[in-house]
C-alpha positions in Angstrom: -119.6 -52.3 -149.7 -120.7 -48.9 -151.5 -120.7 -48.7 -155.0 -118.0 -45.9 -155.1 -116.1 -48.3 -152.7 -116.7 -51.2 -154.9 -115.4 -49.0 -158.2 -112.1 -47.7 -156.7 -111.5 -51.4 -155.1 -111.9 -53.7 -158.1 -112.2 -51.5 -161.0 -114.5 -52.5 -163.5 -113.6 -52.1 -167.4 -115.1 -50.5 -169.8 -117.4 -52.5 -172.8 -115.4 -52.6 -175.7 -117.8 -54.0 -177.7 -120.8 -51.4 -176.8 -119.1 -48.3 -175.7 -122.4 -46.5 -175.1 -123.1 -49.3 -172.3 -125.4 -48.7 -169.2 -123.5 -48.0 -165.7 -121.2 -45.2 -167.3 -120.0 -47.8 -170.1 -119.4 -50.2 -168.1 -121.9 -53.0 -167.7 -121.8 -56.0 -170.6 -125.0 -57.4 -171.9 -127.1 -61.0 -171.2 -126.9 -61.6 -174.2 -125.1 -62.1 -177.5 -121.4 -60.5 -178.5 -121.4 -59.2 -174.9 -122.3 -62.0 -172.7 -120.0 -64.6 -174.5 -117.1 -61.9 -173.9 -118.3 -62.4 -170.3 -118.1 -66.4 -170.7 -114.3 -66.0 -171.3 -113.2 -64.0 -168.4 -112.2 -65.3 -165.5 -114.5 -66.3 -163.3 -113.3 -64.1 -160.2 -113.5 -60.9 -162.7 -117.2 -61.5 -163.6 -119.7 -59.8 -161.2 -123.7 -59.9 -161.6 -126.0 -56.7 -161.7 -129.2 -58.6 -160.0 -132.3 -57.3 -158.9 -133.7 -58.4 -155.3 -136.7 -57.6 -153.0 -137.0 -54.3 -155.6 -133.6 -53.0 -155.0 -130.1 -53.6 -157.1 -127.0 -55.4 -155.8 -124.0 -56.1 -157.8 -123.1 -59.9 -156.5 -119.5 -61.5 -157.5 -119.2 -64.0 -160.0 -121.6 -65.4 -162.5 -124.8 -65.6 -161.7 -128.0 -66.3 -163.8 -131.2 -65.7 -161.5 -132.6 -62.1 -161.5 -129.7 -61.0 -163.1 -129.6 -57.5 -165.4 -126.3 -57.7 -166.7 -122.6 -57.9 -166.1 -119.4 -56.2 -165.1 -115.7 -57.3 -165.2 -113.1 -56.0 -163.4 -109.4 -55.4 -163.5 -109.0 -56.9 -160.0 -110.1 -60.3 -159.0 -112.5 -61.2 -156.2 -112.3 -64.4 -154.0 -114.4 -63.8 -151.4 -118.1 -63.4 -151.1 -118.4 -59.6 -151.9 -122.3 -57.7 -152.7 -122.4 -54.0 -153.5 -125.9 -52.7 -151.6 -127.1 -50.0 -154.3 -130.8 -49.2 -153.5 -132.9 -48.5 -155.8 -132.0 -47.5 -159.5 
């Protein structure tokens, strides 16, 4: 799936908590305020910004190895979904 593909099919929210956030506002943090807003979402909202073999993917669900950040989307995922996006 392409990233375009990936935004129109699941739609991922904006941060409310940092509304300058990277990925056009809408990627949540690791860490602090942001990541435990990501802790209380559902877990089929919650997809992982990782970096493998020097490119990006966006992964679904949580995940904590190589990971860069987080998204959550209006639209739940069940199955075993990765956004290819190169290099950033």
């Amino acid at each position: 799936m392409t990233y375009p593909e990936w935004i129109k099919t699941y739609k991922p929210v904006q941060n409310h908590i940092d509304t300058n956030g990277n990925m056009d506002g809408t990627m949540f943090e690791t860490y602090g305020a942001e990541h435990a807003y990501v802790l209380t979402v559902p877990r089929y909202n919650i997809w992982t910004l990782v970096e493998t073999d020097n490119s990006f993917c966006i992964m679904n669900g949580y995940n904590w190895v190589n990971r860069l950040g987080y998204f959550v989307t209006e639209k739940p995922c069940t199955d075993d979904v990765t956004v290819r996006m190169g290099r950033l």
